[in-house]
N, C-alpha and C positions, 0 to 999 in steps of 0.2 A: 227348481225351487230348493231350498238349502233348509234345514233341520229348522231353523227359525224362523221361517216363511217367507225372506227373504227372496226376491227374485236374483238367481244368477246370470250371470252378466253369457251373452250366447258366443261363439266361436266367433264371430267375426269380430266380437269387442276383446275376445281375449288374445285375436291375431293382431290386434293394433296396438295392444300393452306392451309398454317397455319391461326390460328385464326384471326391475325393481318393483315394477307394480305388480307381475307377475309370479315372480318369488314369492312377495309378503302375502298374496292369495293362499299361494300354495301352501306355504306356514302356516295360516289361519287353519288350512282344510287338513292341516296333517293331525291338529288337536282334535277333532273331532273323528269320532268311529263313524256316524253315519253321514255325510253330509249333505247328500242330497234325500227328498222326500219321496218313496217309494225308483228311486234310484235302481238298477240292474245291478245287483251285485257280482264285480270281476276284476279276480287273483290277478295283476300283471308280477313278471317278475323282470328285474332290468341287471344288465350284468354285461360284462365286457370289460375293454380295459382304460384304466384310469378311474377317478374318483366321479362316481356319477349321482352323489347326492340332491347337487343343484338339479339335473338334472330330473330326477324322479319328481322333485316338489314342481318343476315348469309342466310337466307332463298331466297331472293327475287333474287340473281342473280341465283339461280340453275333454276328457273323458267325461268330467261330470258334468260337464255342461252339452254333451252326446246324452243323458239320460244313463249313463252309470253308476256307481258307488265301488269306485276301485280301490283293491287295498294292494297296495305297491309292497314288493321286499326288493329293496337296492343290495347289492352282491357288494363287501367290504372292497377295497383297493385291496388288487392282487389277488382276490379270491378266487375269480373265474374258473380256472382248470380244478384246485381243489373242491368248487363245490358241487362238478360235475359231475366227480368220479367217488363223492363220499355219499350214501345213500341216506348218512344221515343229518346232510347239512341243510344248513337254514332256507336253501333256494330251493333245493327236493323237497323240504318239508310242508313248504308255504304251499303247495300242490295249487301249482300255478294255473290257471286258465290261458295264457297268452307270457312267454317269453319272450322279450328286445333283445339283442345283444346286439351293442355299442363299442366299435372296437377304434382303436384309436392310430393314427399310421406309424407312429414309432414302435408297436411292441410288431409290426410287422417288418420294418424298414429295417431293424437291426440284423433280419438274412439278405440283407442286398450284399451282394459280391460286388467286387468291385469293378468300376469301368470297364475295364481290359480282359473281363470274362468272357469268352466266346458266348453265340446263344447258344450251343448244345448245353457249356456248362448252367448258364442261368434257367433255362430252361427244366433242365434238372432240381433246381435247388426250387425253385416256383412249384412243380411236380407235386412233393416233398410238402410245401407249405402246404398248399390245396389239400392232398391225402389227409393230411394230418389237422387241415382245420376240418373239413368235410366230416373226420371221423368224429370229434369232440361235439362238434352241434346234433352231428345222428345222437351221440350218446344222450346227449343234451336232452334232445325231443322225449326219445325211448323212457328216462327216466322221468321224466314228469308227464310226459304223453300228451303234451301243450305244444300247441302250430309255433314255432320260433320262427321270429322277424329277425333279419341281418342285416344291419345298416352295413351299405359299401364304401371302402375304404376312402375318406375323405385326403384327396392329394394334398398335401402342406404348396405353402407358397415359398419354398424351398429351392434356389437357384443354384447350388454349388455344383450339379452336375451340368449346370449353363443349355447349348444348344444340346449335348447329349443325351439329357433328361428324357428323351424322346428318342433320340436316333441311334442310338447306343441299347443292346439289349439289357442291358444291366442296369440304364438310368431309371433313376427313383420313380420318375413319373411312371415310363411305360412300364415297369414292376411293376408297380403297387396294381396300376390299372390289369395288369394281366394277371394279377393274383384273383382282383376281382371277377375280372370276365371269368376263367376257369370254375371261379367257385360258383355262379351262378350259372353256368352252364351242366356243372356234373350235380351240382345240389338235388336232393331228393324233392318231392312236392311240398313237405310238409316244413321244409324251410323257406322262405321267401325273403327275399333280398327289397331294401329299399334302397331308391337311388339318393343317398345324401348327399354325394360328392355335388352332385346338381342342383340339391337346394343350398351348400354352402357355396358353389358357383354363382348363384342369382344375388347370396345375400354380400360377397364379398370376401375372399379367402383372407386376404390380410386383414380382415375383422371378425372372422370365423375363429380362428386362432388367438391364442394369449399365452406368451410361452412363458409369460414371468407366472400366471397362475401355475403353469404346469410345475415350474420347479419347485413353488410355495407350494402349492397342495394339491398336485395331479390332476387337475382339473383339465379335460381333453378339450373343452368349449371354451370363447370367452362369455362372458355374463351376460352378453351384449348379443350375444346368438342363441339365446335359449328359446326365446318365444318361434325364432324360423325354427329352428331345429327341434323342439318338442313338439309344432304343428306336423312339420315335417316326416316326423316318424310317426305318431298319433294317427294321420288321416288314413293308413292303409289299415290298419289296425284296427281300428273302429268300423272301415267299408267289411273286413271281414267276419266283423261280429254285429253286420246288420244295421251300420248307419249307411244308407246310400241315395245320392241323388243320384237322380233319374231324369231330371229334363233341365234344358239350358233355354228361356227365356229370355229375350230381348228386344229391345226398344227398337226403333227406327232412325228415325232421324238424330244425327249426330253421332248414331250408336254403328249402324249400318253400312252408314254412306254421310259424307258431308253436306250442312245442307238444311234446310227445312223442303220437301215434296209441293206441300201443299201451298205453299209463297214460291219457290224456285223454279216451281213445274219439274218435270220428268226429266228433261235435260239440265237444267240447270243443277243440279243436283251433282255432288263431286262425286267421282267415280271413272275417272278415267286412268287409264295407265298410265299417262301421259304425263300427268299433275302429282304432284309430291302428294300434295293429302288425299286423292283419290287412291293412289297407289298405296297410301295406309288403309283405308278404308275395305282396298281389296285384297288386300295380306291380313287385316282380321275376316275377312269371308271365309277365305282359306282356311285357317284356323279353326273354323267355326266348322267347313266343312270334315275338317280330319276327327272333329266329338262326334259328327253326324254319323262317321263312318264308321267308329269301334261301337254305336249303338244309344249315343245318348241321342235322346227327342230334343228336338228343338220345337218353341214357340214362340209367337209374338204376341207380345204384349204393348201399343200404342194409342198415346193419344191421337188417333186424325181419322183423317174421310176416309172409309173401309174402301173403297173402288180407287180411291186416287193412291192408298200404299198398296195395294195389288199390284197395280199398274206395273211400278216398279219391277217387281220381279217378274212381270210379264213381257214386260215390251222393254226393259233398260238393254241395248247391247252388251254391257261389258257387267252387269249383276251377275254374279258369278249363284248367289243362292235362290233356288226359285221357289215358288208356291207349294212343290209336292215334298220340298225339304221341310215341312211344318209341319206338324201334327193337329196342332191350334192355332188360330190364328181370329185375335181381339184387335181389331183398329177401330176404337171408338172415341168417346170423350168421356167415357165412364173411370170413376176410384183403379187404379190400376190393381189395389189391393183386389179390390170385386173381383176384378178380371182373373189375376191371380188363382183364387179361389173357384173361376168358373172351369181356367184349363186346367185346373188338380180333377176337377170332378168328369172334366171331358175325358182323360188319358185316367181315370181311376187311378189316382198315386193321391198321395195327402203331401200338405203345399209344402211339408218337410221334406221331400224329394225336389223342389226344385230351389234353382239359381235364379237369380232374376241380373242383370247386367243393365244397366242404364245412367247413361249420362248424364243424366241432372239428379244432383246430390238431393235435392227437394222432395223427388220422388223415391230417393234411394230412403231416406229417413223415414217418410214416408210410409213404405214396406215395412222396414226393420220395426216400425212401433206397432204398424196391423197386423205382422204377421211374423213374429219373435223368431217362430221356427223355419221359417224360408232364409237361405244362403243369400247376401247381398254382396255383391262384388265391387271390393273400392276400386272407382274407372277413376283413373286417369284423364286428365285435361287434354292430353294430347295422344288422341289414336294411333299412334308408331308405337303409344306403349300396350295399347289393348291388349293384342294374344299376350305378351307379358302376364300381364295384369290377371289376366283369367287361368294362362298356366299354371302361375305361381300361388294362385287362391287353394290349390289343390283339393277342389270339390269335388273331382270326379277321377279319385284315384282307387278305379274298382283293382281289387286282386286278382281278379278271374274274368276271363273275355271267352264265349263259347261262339260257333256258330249260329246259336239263336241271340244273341247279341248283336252279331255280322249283318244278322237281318231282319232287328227288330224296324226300323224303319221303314223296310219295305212290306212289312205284316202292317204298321198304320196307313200307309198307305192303303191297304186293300181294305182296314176298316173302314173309311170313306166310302167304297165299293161299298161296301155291307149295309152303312147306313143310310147310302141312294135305297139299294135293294128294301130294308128295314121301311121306309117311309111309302115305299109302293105298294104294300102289304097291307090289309085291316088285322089281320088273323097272325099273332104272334107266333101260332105254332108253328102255321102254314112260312111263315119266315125262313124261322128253323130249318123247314122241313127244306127248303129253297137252297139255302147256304151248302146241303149237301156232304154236310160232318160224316168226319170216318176218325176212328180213334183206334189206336193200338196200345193195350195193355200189356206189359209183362215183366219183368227182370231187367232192373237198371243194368245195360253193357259196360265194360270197360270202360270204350272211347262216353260216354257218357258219366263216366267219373266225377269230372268237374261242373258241367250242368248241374248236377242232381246236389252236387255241395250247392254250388250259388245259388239255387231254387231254395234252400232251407236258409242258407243267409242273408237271400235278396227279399223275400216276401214275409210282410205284415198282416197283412188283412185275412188272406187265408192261410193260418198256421195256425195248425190245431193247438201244439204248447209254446209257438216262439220261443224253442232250441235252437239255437247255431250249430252247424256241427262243421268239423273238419276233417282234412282230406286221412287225420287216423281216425277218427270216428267211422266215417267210412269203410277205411278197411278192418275195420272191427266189429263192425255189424255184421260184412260182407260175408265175416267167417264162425258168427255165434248162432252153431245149431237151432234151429227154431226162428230165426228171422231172417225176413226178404225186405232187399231193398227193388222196390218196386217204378216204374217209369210210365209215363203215361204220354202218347203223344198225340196229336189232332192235324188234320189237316181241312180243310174245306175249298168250296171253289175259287176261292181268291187267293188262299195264300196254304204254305205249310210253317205251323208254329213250332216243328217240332217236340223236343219235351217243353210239357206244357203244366204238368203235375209230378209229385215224388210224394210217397208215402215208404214209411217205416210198419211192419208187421210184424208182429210174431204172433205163433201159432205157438199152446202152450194149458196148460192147466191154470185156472181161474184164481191166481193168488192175492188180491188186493182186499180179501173179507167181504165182498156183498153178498149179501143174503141172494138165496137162491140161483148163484153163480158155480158153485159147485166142481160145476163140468169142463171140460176141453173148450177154450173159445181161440175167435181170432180177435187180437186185439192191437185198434190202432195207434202206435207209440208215435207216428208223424204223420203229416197228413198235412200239403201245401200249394198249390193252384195260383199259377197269373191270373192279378186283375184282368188280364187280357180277357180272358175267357167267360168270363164271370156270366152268368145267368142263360148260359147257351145249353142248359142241361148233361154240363162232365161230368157235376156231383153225381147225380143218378145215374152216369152211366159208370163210373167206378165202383160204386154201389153195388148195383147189378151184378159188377167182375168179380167185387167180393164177396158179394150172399153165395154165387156159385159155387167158388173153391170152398166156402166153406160147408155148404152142404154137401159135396162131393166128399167132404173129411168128414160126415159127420154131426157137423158142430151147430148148434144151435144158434150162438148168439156173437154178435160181432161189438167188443167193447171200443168206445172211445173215449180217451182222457183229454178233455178242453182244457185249458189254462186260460181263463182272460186277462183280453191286456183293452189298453184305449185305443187300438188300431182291430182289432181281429171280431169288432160287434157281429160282424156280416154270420159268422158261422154261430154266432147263439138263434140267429133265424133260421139258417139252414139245416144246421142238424135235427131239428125236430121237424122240418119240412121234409127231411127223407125218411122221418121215421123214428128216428134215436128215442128214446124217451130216459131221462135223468132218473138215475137209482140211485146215489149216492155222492157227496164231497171227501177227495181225500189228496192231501200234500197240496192242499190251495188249488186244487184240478176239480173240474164237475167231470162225475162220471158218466157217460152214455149207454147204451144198450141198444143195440139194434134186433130183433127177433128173423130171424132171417126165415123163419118158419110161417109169417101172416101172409096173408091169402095176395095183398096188391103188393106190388112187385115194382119195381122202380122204374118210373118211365124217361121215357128217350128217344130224340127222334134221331140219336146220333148212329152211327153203323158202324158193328165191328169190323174193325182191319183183317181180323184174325181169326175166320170162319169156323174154324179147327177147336179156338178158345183154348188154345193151350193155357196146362196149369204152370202159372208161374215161380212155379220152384219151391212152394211154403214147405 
């Protein structure tokens, strides 16, 4: 929603905008300070080489229409280096939340040596670039202490080094590329590289490019690539400040497999290897399976006879995706939107986590009007473009892939398990008590660095103030006297979720003015939990972990600062179901208190891992 109550047009209408239309948005939105209506306010700063004006204004509505309010500072032409290393220049100053940097292939390509350089020599002089870019983006980060995004070096459609370009250690292409690879290789965590050169490959390099802009007024882009390429750098950037889908949705027939099931019967049905359109059919399965595999859910969403699309993935010889590859799975003659909304509430995600994929444009519109905030993917008429089509949508371009990622999959799976068990049951507790929960408290590790970031990036619902933080927030917590970053893991008899929770703690004197707070408390600064887990009794068993350590210190009372948002309702019920009781508002936060001193004590049928109850580090 826009300052004047105007609805804003969603990501997918502003991916179909031509350059012009999306410019003149952007212009509109640069006059205005707040544009969106209770909007996320977030510093980007963009910088790199060549003139990236146009640039900043194609960018800034994909943000707003994510639920932001970004205030952009574009780095002058030629600035770059200078406002790195001046502490008091306009990019350090704007104390940026999130740095781009946009780098163009010619301020690169001017150290190519020539043909005839052996690779020791080029090798050398690549060396050289990497140190020397590698150091300016460290510096980069350090002084503004903002995650910096590195778009990778876009190859020009440049042929003067002909077949060499490649087979020659010195040609432009295989440079450029080996500048890139090195740098994303030796890069620290807290730089992260986006693959442009691939979305200017999809879009077209000889339309990626405009060299007559370049000489007119530095312009690295042509006009005409602004909407691919501001989505393009946009989508990871947003996955890491907590925009993310979570499940991939699709249809059946025409979507899956050639065909209507329920008219063509089981065989009839295209899907052989044999036949040009089956073999499209099953090159998007494939596809489909490689989402399955880095962790997104998939579900189906169809209109037809539930037994007769089963079938399919049952008994088809060459169906490459079967039944246990679904997490939900709706074949009725029901509003798809319904449906939509039934498998957000089955997988607890909200229908702003998912993509829906479907072949008939009727039904695509359909969505897009029911359901503004759910991803709709423009399909293609002809399925040899599908994985295309869905690649290039880049819905599910998360920044961080964990081992609990690797096998969220197989954890729904065993929720199935749980809820055969779940329905055999009268006695909820006695369920519980079935399922067999073991959870380990203590000190986020190391190797669990990146979990415990995407846990506070990935999760709405249970997040005490929905902070993002990043992999320097991290290591700045990890080293500020008085707090612990805390981990939380569960396993039960069907599966292990591994970490499954992350909290933030400090331990410290009561400074925020509530009366009768006076004293030493522990107090929770973050505090975030998978939907997964939801109502299987974690809360109270973290609870529990934490009244201990703090009685052990001492301390009376355990504070929590809430922030509400329109996703995170669940914990205005839960906190005062374990107890908390509200003493005060302060910075738009409700304050909690928990008395760790009352008589009932936090119950759980779940069992420590950790018989010892080591203290974890406060």
């Amino acid at each position: 929603m826009t300052s004047d109550g105007a609805t804003f047009p969603t990501i997918d209408t502003l991916r179909a905008m031509n350059a012009t239309e999306l410019l003149s948005l952007g212009r509109k939105l640069s006059t205005h300070k707040a544009p969106v209506s209770g909007g996320r306010p977030i510093r980007i700063a963009l910088t790199g080489g060549g003139n990236l004006s146009y640039l900043g204004l194609a960018l800034a509505p994909f943000f707003i229409s994510a639920g932001f309010d970004p205030r952009l500072y574009v780095s002058p032409y030629g600035g770059f280096h200078r406002e790195v290393y001046d502490d008091a220049s306009p990019l350090v100053q704007s104390a940026p939340d999130v740095v781009l940097v946009v780098e163009y292939w010619r301020d690169t390509a001017v150290f190519q040596p020539d043909l005839s350089a052996s690779a020791g020599e080029t090798a050398e002089i690549i060396e050289r670039i990497v140190a020397e870019r590698i150091a300016i983006l460290s510096k980069l980060q350090e002084r503004t202490g903002a995650p910096v995004f590195l778009s990778e070096i876009v190859t020009p459609d440049r042929r003067a080094d002909g077949f060499f370009a490649m087979n020659r250690p010195a040609g432009l292409t295989r440079f450029l590329r080996e500048v890139s690879r090195l740098t994303a290789e030796r890069k620290p965590d807290a730089i992260r590289m986006i693959d442009l050169d691939e979305a200017a490959a999809a879009f077209g390099k000889k339309d990626w490019f405009d060299d007559a802009a370049w000489f007119l007024s530095k312009q690295p882009l042509a006009l005409s690539a602004l909407p691919a390429a501001a989505w393009a750098l946009s989508a990871p950037i947003l996955n890491a400040f907590g925009v993310v889908r979570k499940c991939l949705v699709l249809d059946l027939d025409q979507t899956l497999w050639g065909g209507v099931v329920g008219d063509d019967g089981l065989f009839g049905i295209r899907l052989e290897p044999n036949d040009a359109v089956g073999e499209a059919y099953l090159d998007f399965q494939r596809t489909i399976l490689k989402y399955y595999q880095r962790g997104v859910l998939l579900a189906v969403c169809s209109k037809n006879n539930d037994a007769t699309a089963r079938e399919v993935f049952e008994k088809h010889p060459y169906c490459l995706l079967k039944l246990d590859h679904f997490a939900a799975f709706y074949a009725n003659w029901n509003s798809k939107a319904e449906n939509l909304k039934r498998i957000a509430a089955d997988l607890n995600i909200g229908t702003d986590a998912i993509v829906f994929f479907d072949d008939n444009p009727v039904e695509r519109d359909l969505v897009r009007r029911a359901l503004p905030e759910a991803a709709v993917v423009d399909v293609p008429d002809d399925p040899a473009e599908y994985s295309v089509a869905l690649d290039q949508a880049r819905l599910f371009d998360w920044v961080t892939l964990t081992k609990e990622d690797l096998v969220r999959n197989e954890t729904f799976a065993a929720d199935r398990k749980r809820e055969t068990l779940k329905l055999s049951v009268n006695d909820y507790q006695a369920y519980l008590r079935d399922l067999e929960m073991r959870a380990a408290f203590g000190p986020a590790a190391d190797p669990e660095r990146e979990r415990f970031i995407q846990l506070f990036n990935k999760t709405n619902q249970f997040n005490l103030r929905t902070e993002r933080i990043q992999p320097e927030d991290y290591d700045r917590f990890s080293d500020e006297p008085g707090t612990s970053l805390l981990a939380v893991r569960l396993k039960d008899r069907f599966s292990d979720y591994g970490m499954i929770s992350a909290l933030i703690v400090r331990m410290g004197d009561e400074t925020d003015g509530a009366p009768g707070f006076d004293e030493k408390t522990l107090r929770i600064d973050g505090w975030v939990m998978s939907c997964r887990v939801f109502n299987r009794g974690l809360e109270a068993f973290i609870l529990a972990r934490l009244r201990k350590i703090a009685l052990a210190a001492g301390i009376r009372y355990i504070i929590a600062l809430f922030r509400p948002t329109a996703k995170n309702d669940y914990l205005k019920r839960v906190l005062p179901a374990l107890g908390f009781e509200t003493i005060g508002e302060t910075g738009g936060m409700t304050r909690y208190a928990y008395d760790c001193r009352r008589e009932d004590e936090p119950e759980t049928t779940i069992e420590d891992e950790d018989e010892k109850e080591r203290h974890p580090g406060l």
